[in-house]
C-alpha positions in Angstrom: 0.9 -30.0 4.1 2.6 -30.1 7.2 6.0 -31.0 7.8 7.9 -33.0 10.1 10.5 -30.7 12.3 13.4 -33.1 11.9 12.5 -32.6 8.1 12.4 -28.7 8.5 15.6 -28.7 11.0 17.6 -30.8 8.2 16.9 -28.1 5.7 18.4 -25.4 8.2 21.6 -27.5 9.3 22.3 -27.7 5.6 21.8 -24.1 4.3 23.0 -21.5 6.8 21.2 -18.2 6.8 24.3 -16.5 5.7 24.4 -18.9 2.8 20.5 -18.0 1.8 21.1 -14.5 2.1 23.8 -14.2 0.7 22.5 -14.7 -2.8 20.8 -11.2 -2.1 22.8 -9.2 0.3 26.6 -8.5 -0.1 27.1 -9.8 3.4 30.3 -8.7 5.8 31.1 -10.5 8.9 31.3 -8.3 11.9 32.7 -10.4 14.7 29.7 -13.2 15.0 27.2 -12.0 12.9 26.9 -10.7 9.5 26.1 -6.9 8.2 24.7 -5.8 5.1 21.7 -3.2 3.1 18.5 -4.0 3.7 16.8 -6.1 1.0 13.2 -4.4 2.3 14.6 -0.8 2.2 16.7 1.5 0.6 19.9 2.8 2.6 23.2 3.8 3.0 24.4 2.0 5.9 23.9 -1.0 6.4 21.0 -2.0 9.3 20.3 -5.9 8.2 22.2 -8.3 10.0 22.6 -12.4 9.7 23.1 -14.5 13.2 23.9 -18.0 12.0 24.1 -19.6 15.5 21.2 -18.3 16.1 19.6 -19.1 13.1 18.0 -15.9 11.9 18.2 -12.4 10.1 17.2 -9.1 11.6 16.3 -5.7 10.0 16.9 -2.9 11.6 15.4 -0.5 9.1 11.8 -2.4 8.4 11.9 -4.5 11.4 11.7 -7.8 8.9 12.8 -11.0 11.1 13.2 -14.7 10.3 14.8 -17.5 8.9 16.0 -19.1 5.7 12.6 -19.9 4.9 11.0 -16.4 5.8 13.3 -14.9 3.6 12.7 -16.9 0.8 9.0 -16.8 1.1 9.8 -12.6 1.7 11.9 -11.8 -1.0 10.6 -14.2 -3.5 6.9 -14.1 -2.8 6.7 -17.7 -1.9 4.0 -19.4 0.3 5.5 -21.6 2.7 5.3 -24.9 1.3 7.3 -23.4 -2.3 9.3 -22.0 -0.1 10.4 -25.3 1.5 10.3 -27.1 -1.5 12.7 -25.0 -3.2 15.4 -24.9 0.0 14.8 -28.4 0.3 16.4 -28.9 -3.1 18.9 -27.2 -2.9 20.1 -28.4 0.3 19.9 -31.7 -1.2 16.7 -33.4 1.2 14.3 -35.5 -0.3 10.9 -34.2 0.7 8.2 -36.4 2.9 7.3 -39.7 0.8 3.1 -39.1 0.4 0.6 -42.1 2.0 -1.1 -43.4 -1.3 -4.3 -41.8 -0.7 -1.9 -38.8 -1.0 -0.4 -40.1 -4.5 -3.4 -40.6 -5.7 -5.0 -37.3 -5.0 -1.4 -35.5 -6.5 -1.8 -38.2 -9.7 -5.3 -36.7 -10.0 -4.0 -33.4 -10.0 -1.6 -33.5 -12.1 -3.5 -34.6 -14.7 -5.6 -31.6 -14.4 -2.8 -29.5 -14.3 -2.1 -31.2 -17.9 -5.8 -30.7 -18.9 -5.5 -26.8 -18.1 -2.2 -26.5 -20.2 -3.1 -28.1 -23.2 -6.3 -26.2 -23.1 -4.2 -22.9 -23.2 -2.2 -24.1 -25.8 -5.1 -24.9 -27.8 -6.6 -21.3 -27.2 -3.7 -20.2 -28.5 -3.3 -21.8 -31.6 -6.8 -20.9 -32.3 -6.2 -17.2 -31.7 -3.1 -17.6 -34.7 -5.9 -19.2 -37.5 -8.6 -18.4 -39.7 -11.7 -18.7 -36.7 -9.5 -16.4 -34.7 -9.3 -13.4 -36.8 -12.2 -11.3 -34.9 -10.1 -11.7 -31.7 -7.2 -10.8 -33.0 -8.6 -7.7 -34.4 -10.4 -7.1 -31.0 -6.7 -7.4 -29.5 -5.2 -4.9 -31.8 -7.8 -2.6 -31.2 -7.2 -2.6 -27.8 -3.7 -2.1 -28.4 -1.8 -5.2 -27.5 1.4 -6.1 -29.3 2.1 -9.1 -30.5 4.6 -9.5 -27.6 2.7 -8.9 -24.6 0.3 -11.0 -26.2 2.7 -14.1 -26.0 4.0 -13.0 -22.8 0.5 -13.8 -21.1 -0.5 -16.4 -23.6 -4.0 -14.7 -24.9 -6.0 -17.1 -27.1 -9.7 -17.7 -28.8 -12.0 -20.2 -27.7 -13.8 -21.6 -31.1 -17.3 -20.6 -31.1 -17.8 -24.7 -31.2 -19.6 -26.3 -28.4 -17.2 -29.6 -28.8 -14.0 -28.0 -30.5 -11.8 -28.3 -27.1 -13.6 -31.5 -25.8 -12.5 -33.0 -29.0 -8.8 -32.0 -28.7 -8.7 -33.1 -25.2 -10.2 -36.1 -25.5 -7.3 -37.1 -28.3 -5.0 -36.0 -26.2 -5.9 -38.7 -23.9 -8.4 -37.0 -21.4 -11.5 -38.5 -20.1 -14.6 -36.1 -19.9 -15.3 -36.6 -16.2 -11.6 -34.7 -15.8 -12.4 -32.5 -18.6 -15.4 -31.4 -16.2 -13.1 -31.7 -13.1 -10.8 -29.0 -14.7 -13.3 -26.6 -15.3 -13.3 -27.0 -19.0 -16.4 -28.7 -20.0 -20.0 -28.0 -18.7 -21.5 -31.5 -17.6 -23.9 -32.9 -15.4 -27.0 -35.3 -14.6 -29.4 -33.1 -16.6 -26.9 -32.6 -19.5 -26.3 -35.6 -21.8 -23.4 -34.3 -23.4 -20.7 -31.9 -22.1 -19.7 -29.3 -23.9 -17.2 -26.2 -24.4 -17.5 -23.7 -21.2 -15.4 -21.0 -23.6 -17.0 -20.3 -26.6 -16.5 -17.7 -29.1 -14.6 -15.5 -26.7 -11.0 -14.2 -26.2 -9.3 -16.6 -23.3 -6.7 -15.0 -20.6 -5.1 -17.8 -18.9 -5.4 -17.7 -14.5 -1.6 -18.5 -13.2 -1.1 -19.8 -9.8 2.0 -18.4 -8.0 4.4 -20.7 -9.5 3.4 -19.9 -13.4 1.2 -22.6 -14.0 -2.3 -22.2 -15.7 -4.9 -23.3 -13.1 -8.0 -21.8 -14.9 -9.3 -19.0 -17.6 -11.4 -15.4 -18.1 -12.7 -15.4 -21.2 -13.7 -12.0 -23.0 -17.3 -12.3 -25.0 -16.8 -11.3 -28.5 -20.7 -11.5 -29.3 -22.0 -8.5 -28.1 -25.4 -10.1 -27.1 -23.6 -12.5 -25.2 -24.9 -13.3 -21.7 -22.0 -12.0 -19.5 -18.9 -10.3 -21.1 -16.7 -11.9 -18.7 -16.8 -15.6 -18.0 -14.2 -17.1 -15.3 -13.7 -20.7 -14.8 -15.2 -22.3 -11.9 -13.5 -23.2 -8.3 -12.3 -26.7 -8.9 -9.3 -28.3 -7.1 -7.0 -26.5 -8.4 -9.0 -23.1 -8.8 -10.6 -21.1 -6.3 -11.6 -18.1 -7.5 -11.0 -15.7 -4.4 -7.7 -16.6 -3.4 -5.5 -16.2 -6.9 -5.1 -12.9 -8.4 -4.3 -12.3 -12.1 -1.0 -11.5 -12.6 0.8 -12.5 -9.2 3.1 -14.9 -10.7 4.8 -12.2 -12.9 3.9 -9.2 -10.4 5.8 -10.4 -7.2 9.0 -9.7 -8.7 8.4 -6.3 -9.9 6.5 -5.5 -6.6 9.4 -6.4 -4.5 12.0 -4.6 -6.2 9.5 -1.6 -6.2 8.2 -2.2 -3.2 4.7 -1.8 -4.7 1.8 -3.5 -6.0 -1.2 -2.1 -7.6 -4.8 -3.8 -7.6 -6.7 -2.9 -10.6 -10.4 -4.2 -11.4 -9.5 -5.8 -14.9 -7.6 -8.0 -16.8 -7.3 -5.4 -19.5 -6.4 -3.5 -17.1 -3.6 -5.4 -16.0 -2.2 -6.4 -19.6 -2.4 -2.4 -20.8 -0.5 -1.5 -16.8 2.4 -4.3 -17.7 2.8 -2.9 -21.4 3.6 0.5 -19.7 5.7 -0.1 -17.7 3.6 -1.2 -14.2 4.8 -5.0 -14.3 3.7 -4.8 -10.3 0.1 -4.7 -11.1 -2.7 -7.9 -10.7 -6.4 -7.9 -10.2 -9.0 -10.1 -8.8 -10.8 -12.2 -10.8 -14.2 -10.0 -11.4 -15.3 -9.9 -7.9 -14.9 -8.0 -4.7 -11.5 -8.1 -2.8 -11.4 -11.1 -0.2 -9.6 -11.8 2.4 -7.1 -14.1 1.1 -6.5 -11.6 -1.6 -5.4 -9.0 0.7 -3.1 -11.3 2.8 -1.6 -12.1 -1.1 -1.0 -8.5 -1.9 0.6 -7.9 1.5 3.0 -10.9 0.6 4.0 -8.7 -2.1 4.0 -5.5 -0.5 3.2 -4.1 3.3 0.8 -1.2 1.6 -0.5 -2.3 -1.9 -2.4 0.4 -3.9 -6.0 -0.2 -4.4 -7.0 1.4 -7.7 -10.4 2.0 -8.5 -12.4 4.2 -11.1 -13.5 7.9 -9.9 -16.9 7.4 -10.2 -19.7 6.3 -7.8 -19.7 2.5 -8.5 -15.8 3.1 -8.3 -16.1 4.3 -4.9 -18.4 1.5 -3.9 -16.1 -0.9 -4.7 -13.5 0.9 -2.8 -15.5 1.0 0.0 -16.2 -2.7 0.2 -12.6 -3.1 0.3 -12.2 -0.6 3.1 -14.8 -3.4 4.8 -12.7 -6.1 3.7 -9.2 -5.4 5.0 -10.1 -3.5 8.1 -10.6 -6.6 10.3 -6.8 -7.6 8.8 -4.8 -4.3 9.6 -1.8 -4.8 11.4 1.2 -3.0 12.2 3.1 -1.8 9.2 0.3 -3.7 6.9 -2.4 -1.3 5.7 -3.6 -0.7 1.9 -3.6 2.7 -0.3 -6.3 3.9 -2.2 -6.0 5.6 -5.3 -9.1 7.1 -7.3 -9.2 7.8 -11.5 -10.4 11.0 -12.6 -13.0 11.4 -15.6 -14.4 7.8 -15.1 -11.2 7.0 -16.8 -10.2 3.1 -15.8 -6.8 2.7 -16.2 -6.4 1.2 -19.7 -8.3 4.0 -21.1 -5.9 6.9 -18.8 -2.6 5.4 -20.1 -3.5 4.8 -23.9 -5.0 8.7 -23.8 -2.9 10.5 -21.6 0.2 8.2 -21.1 2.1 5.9 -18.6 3.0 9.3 -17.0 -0.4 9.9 -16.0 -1.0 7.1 -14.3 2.1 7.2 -12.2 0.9 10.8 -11.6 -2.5 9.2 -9.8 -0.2 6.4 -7.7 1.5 9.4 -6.1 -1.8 10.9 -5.1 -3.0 7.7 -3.3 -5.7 8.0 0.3 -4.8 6.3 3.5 -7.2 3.2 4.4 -8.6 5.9 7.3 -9.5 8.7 5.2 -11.6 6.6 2.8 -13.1 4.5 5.6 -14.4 8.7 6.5 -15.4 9.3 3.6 -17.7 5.9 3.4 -19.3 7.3 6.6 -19.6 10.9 6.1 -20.5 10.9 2.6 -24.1 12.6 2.4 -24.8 12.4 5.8 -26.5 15.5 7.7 -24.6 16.3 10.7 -26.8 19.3 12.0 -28.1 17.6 15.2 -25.9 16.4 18.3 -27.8 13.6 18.0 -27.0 12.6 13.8 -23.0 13.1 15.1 -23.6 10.4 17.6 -25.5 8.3 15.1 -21.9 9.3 13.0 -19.9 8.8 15.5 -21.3 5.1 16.9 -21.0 3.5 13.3 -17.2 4.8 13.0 -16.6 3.6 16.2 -18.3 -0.4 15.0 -16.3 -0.1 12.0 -13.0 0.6 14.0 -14.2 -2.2 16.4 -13.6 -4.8 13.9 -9.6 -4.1 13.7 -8.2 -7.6 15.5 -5.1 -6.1 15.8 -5.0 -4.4 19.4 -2.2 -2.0 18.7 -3.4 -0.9 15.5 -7.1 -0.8 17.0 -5.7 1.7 19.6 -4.4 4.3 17.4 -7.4 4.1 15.0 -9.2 4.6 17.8 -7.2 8.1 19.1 -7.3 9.1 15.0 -10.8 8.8 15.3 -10.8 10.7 18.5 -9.5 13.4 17.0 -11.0 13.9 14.0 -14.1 13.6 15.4 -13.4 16.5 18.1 -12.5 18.8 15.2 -15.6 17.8 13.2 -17.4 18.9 16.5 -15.9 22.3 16.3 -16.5 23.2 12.8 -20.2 21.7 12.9 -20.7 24.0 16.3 -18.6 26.8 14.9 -20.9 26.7 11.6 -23.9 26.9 13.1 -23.1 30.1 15.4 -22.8 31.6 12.6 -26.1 30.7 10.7 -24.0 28.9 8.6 -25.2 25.6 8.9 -22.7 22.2 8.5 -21.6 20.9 5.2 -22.9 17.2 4.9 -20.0 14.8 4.8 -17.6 17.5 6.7 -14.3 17.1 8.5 -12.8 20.4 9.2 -12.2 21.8 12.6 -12.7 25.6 13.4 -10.3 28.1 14.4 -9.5 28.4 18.1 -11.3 31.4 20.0 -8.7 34.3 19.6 -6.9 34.7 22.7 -3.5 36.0 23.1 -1.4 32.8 24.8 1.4 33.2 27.7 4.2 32.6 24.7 3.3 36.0 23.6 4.7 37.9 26.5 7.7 35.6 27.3 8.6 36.5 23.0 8.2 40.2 23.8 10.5 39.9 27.0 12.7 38.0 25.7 13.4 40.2 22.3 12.7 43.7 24.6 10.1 46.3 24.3 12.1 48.1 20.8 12.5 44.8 18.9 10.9 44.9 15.5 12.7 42.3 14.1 13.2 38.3 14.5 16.4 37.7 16.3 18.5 35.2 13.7 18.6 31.8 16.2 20.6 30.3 13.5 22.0 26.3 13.1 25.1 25.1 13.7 25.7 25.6 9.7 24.9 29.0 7.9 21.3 28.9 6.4 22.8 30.3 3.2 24.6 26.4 3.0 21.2 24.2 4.2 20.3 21.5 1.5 17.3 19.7 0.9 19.1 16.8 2.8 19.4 18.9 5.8 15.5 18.9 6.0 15.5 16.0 7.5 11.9 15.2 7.8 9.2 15.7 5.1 6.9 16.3 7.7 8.6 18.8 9.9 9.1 21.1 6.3 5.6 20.5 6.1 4.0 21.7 9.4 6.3 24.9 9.1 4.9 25.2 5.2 1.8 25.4 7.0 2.5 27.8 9.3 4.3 30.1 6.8 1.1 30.1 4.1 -1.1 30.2 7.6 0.4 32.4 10.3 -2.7 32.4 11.8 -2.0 28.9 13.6 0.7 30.5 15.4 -1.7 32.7 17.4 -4.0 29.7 18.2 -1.0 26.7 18.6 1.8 28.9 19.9 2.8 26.8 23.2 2.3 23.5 20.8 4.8 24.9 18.0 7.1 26.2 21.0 7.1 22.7 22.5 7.5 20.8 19.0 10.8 18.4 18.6 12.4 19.0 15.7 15.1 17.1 14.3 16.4 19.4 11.7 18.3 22.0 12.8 17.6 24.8 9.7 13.9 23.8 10.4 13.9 24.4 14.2 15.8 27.8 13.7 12.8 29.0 11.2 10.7 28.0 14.0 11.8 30.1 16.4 12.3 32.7 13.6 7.9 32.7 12.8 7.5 32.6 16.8 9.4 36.0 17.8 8.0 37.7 14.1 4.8 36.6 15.6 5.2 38.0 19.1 6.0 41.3 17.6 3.0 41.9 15.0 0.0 40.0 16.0 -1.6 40.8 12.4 0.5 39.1 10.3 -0.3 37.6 7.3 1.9 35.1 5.1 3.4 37.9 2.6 4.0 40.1 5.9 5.4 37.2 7.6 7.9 36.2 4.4 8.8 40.2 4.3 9.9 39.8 7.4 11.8 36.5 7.4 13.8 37.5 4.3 16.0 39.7 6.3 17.0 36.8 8.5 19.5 34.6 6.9 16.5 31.8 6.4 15.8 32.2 2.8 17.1 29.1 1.8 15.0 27.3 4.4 12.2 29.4 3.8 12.4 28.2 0.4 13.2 24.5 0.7 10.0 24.3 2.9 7.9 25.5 0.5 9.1 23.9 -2.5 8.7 20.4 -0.3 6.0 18.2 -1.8 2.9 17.5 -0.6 0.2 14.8 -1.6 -3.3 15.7 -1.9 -4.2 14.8 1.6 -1.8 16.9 2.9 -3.2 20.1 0.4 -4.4 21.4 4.0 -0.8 23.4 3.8 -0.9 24.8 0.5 -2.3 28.8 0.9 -5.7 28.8 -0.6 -7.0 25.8 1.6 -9.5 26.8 3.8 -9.4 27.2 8.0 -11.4 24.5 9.2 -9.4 22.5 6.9 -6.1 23.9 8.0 -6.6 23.1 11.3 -7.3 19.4 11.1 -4.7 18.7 9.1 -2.0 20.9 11.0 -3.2 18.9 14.1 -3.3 15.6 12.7 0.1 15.9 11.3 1.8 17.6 14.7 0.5 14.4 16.5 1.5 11.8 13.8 5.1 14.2 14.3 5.4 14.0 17.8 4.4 10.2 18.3 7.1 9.6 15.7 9.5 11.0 17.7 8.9 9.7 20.9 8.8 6.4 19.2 12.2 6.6 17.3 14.1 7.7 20.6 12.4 4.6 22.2 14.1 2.4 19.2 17.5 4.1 19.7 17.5 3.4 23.5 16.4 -0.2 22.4 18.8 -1.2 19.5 21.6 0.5 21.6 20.4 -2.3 24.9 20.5 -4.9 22.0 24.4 -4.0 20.9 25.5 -3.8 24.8 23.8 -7.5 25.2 22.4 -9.1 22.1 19.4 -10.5 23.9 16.1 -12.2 22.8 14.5 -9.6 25.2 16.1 -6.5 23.8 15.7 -7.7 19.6 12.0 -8.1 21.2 11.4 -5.0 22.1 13.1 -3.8 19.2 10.4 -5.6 17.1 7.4 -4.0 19.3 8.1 -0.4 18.4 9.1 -0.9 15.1 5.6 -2.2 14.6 4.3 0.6 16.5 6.3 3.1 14.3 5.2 1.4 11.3 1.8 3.3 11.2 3.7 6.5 11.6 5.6 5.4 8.8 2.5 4.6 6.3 1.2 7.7 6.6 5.0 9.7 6.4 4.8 12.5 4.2 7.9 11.8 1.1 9.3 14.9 0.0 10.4 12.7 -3.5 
C-alpha cells in the first residue's frame, strides 16, 4: 500500500526519534543530539547517535542509518507497512480510510484469515483424540514435548475426505472460500471438494505478524504420494516469499545477530527445542529471492545449513546462484555443511545441542563455495580448461548488481585464480600433474630478497640473536586484549608454524601495518631470526624466540582460533595451501586498514561540521569495510 506523505510526516512530527529509540537504547543527550550502545553491535562506548531535528539515527559501529520507521522495521523485523501501522498507533493517527473495492478485497481476506485459523484449531483438537493417536506417537518418536508442540500448534488432519469441510462449513464458511484458503481441493472437473490434508500431521505456515496463512502436512501413510504436502499460493499464501518460523525467529535472530536456514520443518521444531530459536526454513523448495532479502531483514549474514552430502551440496549450490545477483555491502550469506549425512534433527538428538553450535562456528564464505561449485571435478591440466574455468567464474561474478561488491569479487577472483595458476604450473614441472578441483598456489622461486642484507647490517656481522624491539608495555604483561586483531595473530601464527613465507614474503611482512603493538614487535622479532639463519624451521625459529621476552605473544598467537577456512595456518597444512591463504588474508588485512584510517579521517570531518556530505561518506566506506568485516577472522 502506499502512503500519503502528509500521512507518513504526521507519524514523525508525533513520535520523535529519540522517543522510538528510546525504548531500546539508554539514550544521553550530548549538546543536540543523543548518544548511546549500538542496538546492531556489541560495545563499550557508545557509537549510535539520535538527531531529532534532523530526523534520524546514525551508527557508527555498523553503519545502520534511518528513521523511526527504519528502526522499527530493523530492530523488530517489520516490513514497512507493520512497521507504519504500529507507529501509527501509537502516535495516535488514524490510518488511510480504503476505497470500497479496497474494503471489500480486506473483507474477503479476512474471512480467509478466519478460515485458516479455525482450520488450525481443528487440526489441533484432532491431534488430542482417539483418530490422532498415530501422530501423536509419530511426534513423540521424534522427540517433541508436549510444550514445543503447543508452542507451534502441531495437529492431525483426519484421514476423512470431508471431516474439515464439514466443520468449516458449520462454522459458517462457504466452500468457494474454503477452496480460496487453500483448504479444500475443488474445481470444474471435481463435483465435490474435499479435504487437501488427510491423514497426515499438520505444521501451521505463520506470516510475520503470527497469523496462520497456510499448512505442511507430514504423510503418516507410508505409501503416500508425497511425504510432504504444502498448501497452495492463495491470497494470502505464496509459497516462496514466507519462511517457517520467521514470526518467532526474528526476535532471537536480532538479539543474536543470527539466523540459520535449515531445509525442514523438523528441522526447525528439533533447532528451537535446543536452544536455536533463530532458525526457519523454506517451505520444501529452493531458496528464492524474496527469501534471502527476508533472512537479511533478520540478519546481514544468515547461515545457510545444508546436509554434507552430494544432494546437500547441490542445494547449497543453487543458493550460491540464488543470492549472488543480491550481494551487497555488508549483506552476504554463510554456509555451513553437516558431517555424516547427519541433517540437523538427527546431529542434535545424537550428539547434542553442542554439536550443532560446534558446525555454526565452522561456517564457508558465499566465495569459497561459489569455488567449490566450479572447481569441483574439473581437470585443470590444460591452459586452455583454466580459461574454460576461469570464463564461467568470471559469468558467475558478472551477475553481482551491486558495483562495489562486484569489484572486490572480481580482485578475490583475481587472485585466487593467479595462485591456482602457480600450483597447476608448479605441479606439472614436476611430473606431478594438477589435483582436479585445486586452489593452492606454489611456493615462490627461492631467492634471497634485499630485506636480508639490510637485517644482517642492521643487527652486524656477529649477531646470532633477535634484537628484543619490544612495545611500549613489557611482553611478560601483553593480554589477549592487547591482540588487537584476530587476523594480525593469525598471519604471524602463520608465519611462526611456516617460516618459510618469510623467505618468499619478506618485503610484504616488513611493510605490513600492524595495529597491535606486542604483534608488530614479534614481527620484527621472526624478521631479524630470519636474516640470521636462512634454514629455519618452526621449532628452530620458537628456540630462538623464547629468549626474547615474546613468549607471552608467541603464545597468545598460537592459541588464537582459527575456523576451518583459515586451517591454512595450522602446521601440518600443506604449501600451496599456505600460500593462498597467507596471501588472501594479508590483502583482506591491509585493505582493512586502509579503510578504517579513511573512516577515522571521515567521522572526525563529521564531528568538526556535522554535514550531510561528511555522514555520506561515512556511510560509503563503512559499506566498503563491511566485506572486510564478513570475512574477519573472531578470535572468540
Amino acid at each position: 500500500m502506499r502512503y500519503p506523505p502528509n500521512f507518513l510526516d504526521e507519524i514523525r512530527a508525533r513520535l520523535s526519534v529519540s522517543q522510538v529509540v528510546g525504548r531500546k537504547v539508554s539514550l544521553k543527550r550530548a549538546g543536540r543530539e543523543f548518544k548511546g550502545l549500538s542496538p546492531f553491535k556489541m560495545e563499550k562506548t557508545p557509537s549510535f547517535t539520535v538527531n531529532d531535528q534532523k530526523g534520524f539515527y546514525h551508527c557508527f559501529a555498523t553503519g545502520e542509518h534511518g528513521d523511526i520507521f527504519g528502526f522499527v522495521m530493523k530492530t523488530d523485523g517489520l516490513s514497512f507497512p507493520e512497521a507504519v501501522e504500529r507507529l501509527a498507533d501509537e502516535a495516535g493517527v488514524p490510518m488511510p480510510k480504503l476505497g470500497p473495492r479496497d474494503e471489500a478485497r480486506e473483507d474477503e481476506r479476512e474471512r480467509l484469515y478466519r478460515i485458516v485459523e479455525t482450520s488450525a484449531a481443528f487440526f489441533e483438537q484432532a491431534l488430542t483424540s482417539g483418530p490422532g493417536a498415530e501422530a501423536r506417537r509419530y511426534l513423540e518418536k521424534r522427540g517433541l514435548g508436549r510444550e514445543t508442540i503447543a508452542s507451534f500448534r502441531l495437529g492431525y488432519a483426519p484421514n476423512d475426505r470431508a471431516a474439515l469441510r464439514t466443520h468449516l462449513a458449520a462454522a459458517g464458511f462457504k466452500a468457494e472460500e474454503m477452496i480460496a484458503s487453500g483448504m479444500l481441493i475443488g474445481g470444474d472437473d471435481i463435483p465435490v471438494a474435499y479435504d487437501r490434508f488427510r491423514h497426515r500431521v499438520t505444521f501451521p505456515i505463520t506470516d510475520l505478524r503470527g497469523r496462520v496463512i497456510a499448512f505442511g502436512g507430514r504423510a503418516l501413510d507410508a505409501n503416500a504420494p508425497a511425504k510432504y504436502l504444502n498448501s497452495p499460493d492463495t491470497p494470502l499464501f505464496h509459497k516462496g516469499q514466507i519462511l517457517f518460523n520467521a514470526h518467532r525467529a526474528r526476535g532471537p535472530a536480532h538479539d543474536k545477530d543470527r539466523v540459520v536456514a535449515v531445509e525442514g520443518y523438523m528441522d526447525v521444531i528439533a533447532l528451537t527445542e535446543a536452544g536455536f530459536a533463530e532458525t526457519v526454513a523454506p517451505l520444501g523448495t529452493a531458496l528464492t529471492e524474496e527469501q534471502v532479502k527476508l533472512l537479511w531483514r533478520m540478519s546481514e549474514e544468515p547461515i545457510l545449513c545444508f546436509d554434507g552430502d552430494a544432494a546437500g551440496r547441490k542445494a547449497a549450490f543453487r543458493a550460491v546462484e540464488t543470492a549472488l545477483p543480491l550481494l551487497k555491502p555488508g549483506f552476504s550469506v554463510r554456509f555451513a555443511f553437516l558431517p555424516g549425512g547427519l541433517d540437523p534433527d538427527d546431529l542434535v538428538r545424537q550428539k547434542g545441542p553442542q554439536a550443532f553450535a560446534s558446525e555454526l562456528g565452522k561456517t564457508r564464505a558465499l566465495f569459497d563455495v561459489l569455488w567449490e561449485r566450479e572447481a569441483q571435478e574439473q581437470d585443470l591440466s590444460t591452459p586452455e580448461q583454466r580459461a574454460a574455468f576461469e570464463v564461467r567464474l568470471k559469468a558467475m561474478v558478472a551477475k553481482i548488481g551491486d558495483a562495489a561488491v562486484r569489484t572486490h569479487y572480481e580482485s578475490e577472483l583475481r587472485e585466487t585464480l593467479w595462485a591456482l595458476n602457480r600450483t597447476v604450473v608448479r605441479e606439472i614441472a614436476r611430473g606431478q600433474g594438477p589435483r582436479k578441483g585445486a586452489g593452492g598456489a606454489a611456493r615462490r622461486n627461492n631467492i634471497t630478497p634485499d630485506w636480508r642484507v639490510r637485517e644482517r647490517a642492521r643487527l652486524g656481522p656477529t649477531a646470532q640473536v633477535v634484537p628484543q624491539r619490544r612495545s611500549n608495555a613489557s611482553p611478560e604483561l601483553v593480554t589477549r586484549a592487547e591482540l588487537a586483531s584476530p587476523r594480525e595473530a593469525l598471519l604471524l601464527k602463520t608465519l611462526i608454524n611456516h617460516p618459510w613465507l618469510v623467505e618468499e614474503h619478506a618485503e610484504e611482512i616488513a611493510a605490513m601495518t600492524l595495529t597491535s603493538k606486542p604483534i608488530a614487535a614479534l614481527r620484527d622479532a621472526i624478521l631479524g631470526t630470519q636474516a640470521v639463519d636462512n634454514n629455519l624451521d618452526s621449532a628452530r625459529l620458537r628456540s630462538q624466540l623464547s629468549g626474547t621476552g615474546l613468549d607471552k605473544v608467541v603464545n597468545l598467537v598460537e592459541r588464537s582460533v582459527t575456523h576451518r577456512s583459515d586451517r591454512f595456518a595450522e602446521p601440518e597444512a600443506p604449501r600451496a595451501e599456505v600460500e593462498v591463504g597467507w596471501r588472501h588474508a594479508l590483502a583482506l588485512h591491509e585493505r582493512q586498514v586502509g579503510l578504517q584510517k579513511s573512516l577515522e579521517a571521515a567521522v572526525q570531518a563529521y564531528h568538526r561540521d556535522g554535514s550531510e556530505d561528511a555522514l555520506a561518506r561515512i556511510c560509503e566506506i563503512q559499506g566498503l569495510l563491511a566485506r572486510a568485516s564478513v570475512q574477519a577472522v573472531s578470535a572468540e
